[in-house]
C-alpha positions in Angstrom: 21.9 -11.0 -6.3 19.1 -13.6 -5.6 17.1 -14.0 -9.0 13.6 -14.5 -7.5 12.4 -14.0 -3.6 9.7 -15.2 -2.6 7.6 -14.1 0.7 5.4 -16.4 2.2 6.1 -19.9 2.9 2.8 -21.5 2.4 1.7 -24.0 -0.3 1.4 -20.6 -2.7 5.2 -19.5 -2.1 6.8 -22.8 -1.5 5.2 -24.3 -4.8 6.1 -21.6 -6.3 9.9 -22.1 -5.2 9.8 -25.1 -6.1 8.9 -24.1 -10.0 10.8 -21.0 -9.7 14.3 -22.7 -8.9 14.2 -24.4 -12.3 14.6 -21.0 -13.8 17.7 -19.1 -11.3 18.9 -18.7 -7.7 15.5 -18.5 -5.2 15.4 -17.3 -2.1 11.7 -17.9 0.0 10.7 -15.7 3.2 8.2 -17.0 6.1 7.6 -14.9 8.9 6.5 -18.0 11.0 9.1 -20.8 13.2 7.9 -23.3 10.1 6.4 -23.3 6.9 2.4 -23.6 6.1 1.6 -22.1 9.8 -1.4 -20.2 9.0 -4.1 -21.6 6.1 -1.7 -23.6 4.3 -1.2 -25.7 7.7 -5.1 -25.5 8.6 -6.7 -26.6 5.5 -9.6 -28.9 4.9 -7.1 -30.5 2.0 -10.0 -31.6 -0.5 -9.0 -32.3 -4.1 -12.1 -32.2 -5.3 -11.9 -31.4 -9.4 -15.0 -29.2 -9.7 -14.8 -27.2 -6.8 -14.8 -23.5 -8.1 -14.8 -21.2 -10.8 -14.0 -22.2 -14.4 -10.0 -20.9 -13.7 -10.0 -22.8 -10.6 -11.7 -25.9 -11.9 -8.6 -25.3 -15.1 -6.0 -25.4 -12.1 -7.4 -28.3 -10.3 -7.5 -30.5 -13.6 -4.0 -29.2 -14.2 -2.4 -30.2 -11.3 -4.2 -34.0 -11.1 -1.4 -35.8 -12.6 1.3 -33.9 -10.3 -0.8 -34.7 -7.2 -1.0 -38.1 -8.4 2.7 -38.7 -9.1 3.6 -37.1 -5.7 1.2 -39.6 -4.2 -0.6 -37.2 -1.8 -4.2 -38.2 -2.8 -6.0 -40.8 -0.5 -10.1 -41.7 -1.4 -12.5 -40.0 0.7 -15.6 -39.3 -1.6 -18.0 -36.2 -1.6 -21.7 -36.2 -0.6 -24.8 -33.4 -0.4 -27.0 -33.5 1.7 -30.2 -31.6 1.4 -33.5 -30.7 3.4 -36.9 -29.4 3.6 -36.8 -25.9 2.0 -33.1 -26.3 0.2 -33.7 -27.7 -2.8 -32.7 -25.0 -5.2 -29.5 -25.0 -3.1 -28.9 -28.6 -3.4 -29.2 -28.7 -7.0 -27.5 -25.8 -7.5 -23.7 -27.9 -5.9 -25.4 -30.8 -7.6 -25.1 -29.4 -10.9 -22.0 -27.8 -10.1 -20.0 -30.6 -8.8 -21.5 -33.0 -11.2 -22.7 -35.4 -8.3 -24.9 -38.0 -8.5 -28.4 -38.6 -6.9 -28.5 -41.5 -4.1 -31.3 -42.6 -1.9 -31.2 -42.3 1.7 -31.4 -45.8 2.3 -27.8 -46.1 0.4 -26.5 -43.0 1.9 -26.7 -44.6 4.9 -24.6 -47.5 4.4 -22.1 -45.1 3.8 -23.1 -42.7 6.6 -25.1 -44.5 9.3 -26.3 -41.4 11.1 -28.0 -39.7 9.0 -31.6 -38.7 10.3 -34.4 -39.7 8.1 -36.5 -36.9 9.6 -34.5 -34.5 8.4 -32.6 -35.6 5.2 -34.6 -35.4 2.2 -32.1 -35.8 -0.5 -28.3 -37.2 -0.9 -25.5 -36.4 -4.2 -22.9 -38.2 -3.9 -19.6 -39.1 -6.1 -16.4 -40.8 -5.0 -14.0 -38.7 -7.3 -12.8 -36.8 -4.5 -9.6 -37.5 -2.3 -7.9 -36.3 1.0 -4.4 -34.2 0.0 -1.3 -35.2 2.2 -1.1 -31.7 2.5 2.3 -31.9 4.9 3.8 -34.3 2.0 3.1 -32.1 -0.3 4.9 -29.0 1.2 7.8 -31.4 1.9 7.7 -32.3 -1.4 7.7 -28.5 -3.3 10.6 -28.2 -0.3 12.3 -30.5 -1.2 12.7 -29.8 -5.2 13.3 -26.6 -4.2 16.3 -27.5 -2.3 17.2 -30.1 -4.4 17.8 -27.2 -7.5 19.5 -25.0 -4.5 16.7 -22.5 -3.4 17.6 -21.2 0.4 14.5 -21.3 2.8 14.8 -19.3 5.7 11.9 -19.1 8.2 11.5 -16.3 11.5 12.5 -14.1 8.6 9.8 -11.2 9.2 9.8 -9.0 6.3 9.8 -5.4 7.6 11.0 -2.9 4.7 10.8 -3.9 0.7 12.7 -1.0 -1.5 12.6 -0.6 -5.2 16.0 -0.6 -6.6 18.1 -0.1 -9.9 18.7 -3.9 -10.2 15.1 -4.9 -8.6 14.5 -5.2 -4.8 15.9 -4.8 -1.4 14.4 -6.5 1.0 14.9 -6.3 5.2 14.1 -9.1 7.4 15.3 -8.0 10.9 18.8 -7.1 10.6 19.6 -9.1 7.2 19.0 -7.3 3.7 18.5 -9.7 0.4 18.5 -8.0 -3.2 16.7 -9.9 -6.1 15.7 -9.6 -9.0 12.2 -9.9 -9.2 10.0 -10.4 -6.3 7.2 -13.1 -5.7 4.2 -11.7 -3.3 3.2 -14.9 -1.8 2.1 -14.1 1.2 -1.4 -15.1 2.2 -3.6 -13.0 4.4 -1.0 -10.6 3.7 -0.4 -10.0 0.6 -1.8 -6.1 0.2 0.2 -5.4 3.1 3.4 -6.6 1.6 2.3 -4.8 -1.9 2.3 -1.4 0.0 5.5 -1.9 1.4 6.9 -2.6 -1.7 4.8 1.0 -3.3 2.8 -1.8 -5.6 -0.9 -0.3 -5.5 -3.0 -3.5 -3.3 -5.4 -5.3 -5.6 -8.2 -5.5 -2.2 -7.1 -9.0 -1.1 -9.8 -10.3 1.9 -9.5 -12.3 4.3 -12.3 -14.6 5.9 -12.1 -16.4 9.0 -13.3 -20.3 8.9 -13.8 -22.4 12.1 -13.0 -25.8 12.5 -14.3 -28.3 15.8 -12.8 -31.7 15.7 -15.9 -33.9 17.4 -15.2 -38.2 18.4 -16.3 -40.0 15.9 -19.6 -40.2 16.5 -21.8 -42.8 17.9 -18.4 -45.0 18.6 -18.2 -45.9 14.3 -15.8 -46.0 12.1 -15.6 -42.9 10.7 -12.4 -43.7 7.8 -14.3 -44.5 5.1 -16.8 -41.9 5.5 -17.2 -39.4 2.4 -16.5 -35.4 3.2 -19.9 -34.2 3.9 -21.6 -31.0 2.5 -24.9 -29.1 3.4 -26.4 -27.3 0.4 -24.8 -23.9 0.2 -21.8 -25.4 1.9 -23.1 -23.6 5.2 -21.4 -27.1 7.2 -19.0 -29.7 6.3 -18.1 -32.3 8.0 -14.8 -34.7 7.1 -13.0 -37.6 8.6 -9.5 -36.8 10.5 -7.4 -38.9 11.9 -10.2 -41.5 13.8 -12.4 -38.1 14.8 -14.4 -36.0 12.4 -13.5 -32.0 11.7 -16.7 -30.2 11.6 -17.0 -26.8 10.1 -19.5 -23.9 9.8 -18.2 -22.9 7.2 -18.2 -18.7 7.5 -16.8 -16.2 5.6 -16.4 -13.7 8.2 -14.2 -10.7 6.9 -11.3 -10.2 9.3 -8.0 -8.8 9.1 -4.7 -10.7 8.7 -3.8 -12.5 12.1 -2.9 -15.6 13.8 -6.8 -16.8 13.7 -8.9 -18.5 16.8 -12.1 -20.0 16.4 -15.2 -18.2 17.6 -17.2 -20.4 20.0 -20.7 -19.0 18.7 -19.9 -19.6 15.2 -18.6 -22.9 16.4 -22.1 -23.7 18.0 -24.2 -22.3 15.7 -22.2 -24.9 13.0 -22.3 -27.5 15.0 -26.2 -27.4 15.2 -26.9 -27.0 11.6 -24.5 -30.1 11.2 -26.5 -32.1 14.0 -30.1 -30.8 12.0 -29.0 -33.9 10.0 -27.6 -36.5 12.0 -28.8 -38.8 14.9 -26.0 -38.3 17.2 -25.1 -35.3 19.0 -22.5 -33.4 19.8 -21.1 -33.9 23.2 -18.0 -32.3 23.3 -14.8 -31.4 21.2 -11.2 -32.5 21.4 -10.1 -29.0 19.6 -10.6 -26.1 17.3 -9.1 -23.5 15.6 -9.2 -21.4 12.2 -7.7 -20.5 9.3 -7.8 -17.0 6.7 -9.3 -18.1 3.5 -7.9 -15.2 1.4 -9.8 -13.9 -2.0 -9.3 -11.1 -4.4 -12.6 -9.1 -5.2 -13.6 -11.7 -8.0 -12.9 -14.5 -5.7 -9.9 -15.4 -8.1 -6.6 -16.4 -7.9 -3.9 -13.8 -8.8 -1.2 -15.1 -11.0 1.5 -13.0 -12.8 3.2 -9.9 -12.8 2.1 -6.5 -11.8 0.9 -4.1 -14.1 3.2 -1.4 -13.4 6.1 -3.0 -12.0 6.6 -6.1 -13.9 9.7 -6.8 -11.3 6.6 -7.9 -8.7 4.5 -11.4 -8.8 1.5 -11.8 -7.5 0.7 -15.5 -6.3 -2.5 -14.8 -4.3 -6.1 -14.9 -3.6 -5.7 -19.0 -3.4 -9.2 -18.9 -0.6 -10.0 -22.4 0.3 -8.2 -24.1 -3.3 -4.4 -23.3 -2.8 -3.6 -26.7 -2.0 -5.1 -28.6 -4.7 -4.4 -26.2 -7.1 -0.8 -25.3 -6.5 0.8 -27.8 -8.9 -0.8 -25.8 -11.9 -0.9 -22.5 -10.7 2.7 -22.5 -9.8 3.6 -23.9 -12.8 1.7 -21.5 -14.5 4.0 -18.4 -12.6 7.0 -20.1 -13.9 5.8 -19.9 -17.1 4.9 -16.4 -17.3 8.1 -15.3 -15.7 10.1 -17.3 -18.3 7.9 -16.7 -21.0 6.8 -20.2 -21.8 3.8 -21.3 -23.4 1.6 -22.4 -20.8 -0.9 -25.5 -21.5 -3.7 -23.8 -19.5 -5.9 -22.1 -22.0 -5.2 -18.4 -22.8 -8.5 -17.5 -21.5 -8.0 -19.5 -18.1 -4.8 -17.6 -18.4 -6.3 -14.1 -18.6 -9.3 -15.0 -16.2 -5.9 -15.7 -13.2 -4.0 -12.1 -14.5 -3.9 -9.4 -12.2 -4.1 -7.3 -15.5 -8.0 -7.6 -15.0 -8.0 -5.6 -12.3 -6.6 -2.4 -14.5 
């Protein structure tokens, strides 16, 4: 009998392997041909400290050093942009992220397009940095191979029964049994919790769109910062020589292999060239991901509360990557009844016991 299985093979179940395997036998589940297919594999990849709530903000610092040691973080830099009538907005993520006030004039050394017309105000920090987010799957992979943990991918869950010993599970014609079982599975996670007769906790998903533009005007966008509008209603970030721009919605949707809508696109796309100089003149791609929140807009770490034999390691939204060091760490714990170094209220703040 496996000792912990995991379903979902994104950076929430595969971090969690990789913590897990320290602890007994794992076994991880992904529906997809490879892991991180759906919003793990379509992720901005920010690690930006102050981005979120207080527990997410506790994760993020948590997971610095591991992020650091892995050597996944590159410097990108964050900076706000603001206009006529967003000033509360503006000061609002300035406040937030603890950013400091620039002038245009410098702004524009960094970021040469910027409009004068139409930009009014400028934050800026550099503490941010793009996340290697393929090495660091590879890298939660790979210590959770290295301690023995199977990974098995086209491996569809399709029946989940409670047992005397803990869990049967059925992907196509193969059956697992386990000991306790780890709900990692993204978009579709309340899905997986009815299967296995585990009440859902009302999980969301919200589509985002992504456009990758040329970098525009001919420059050289690599040492540009990631780029916010007030409200984050755009961003706009370096990749790979181009720049990804996104509108940044929150449309509710249901879970699914997600496509970019071409009027969200557009309408993005304009509120992002409101502040620059050059236009848009066409796109080399697009596509979206399922940013996935509980109804606090929380992550969900830790046992059930009626079935203490089922883990929930959800509601990640757009900070799963950066925050995976520490929140899986944090799972391990609470399975193996450590002490965890988060604080008891961060603790209690991740629990699904709140939602009781």
């Amino acid at each position: 009998m496996i000792d912990f299985l995991i379903i979902g093979g994104g950076i929430a179940g595969i971090s969690a392997a990789a913590r897990l395997s320290d602890l007994g036998s794992v076994m991880v589940l992904e529906a997809e041909d490879a892991l991180s297919y759906h919003s793990s594999g379509r992720s901005a990849a920010l690690f930006e400290q102050n981005y979120g709530k207080p527990s997410t903000i506790a994760l993020n610092t948590a997971s610095h050093a591991f992020h650091d040691d892995a050597g996944v973080l590159s410097p990108r830099g964050l900076m706000l942009l603001g206009s006529k009538g967003m000033a509360e907005a503006f000061d609002a993520d300035q406040r937030q992220m603890q950013l400091e006030s620039m002038t245009l004039q410098e702004a524009k050394i960094i970021v040469p397009i910027l409009d004068d017309a139409a930009v009014d105000r400028v934050a800026f920090h550099p503490a941010a940095w793009d996340i290697d987010t393929d090495k660091l799957i590879q890298s939660f992979a790979r210590m959770a191979r290295d301690n023995g943990a199977t990974i098995r991918t086209k491996a569809q869950v399709d029946d989940i029964r409670r047992t005397k010993q803990g869990w049967a599970v059925s992907a196509g014609t193969a059956v697992f049994e386990a000991r306790i079982l780890v709900n990692a599975a993204g978009a579709w996670v309340d899905q997986i919790a009815g299967m296995a007769g585990i009440a859902p906790l009302g999980f969301t998903p919200l589509r985002r769109s992504m456009a990758r533009i040329p970098a525009p005007g001919g420059h050289d966008v690599s040492k540009w910062p990631m780029i916010f509008g007030p409200g984050e209603d755009w961003y706009a970030k370096p990749d790979a020589g181009a720049l990804i721009v996104s509108p940044a919605e929150e449309d509710l949707t249901i879970p699914h292999d997600a496509y970019a809508d071409d009027m969200v696109l557009a309408e993005g796309l304009a509120r992002y060239e409101a502040h620059v100089t050059e236009p848009v003149t066409r796109l080399l791609s697009s596509w979206a991901g399922l940013r996935t929140f509980s109804p606090d807009r929380t992550l969900v770490i830790g046992p059930d509360l009626h079935d203490p034999g089922f883990i929930w390691c959800a509601g990640q939204g757009g900070y799963g990557m950066q925050s995976s060091p520490a929140a899986s760490q944090l799972l391990a714990d609470l399975v193996s009844g450590a002490a965890s170094d988060l604080s008891r209220d961060t603790v209690a703040a991740l629990s699904p016991q709140r939602f009781s």
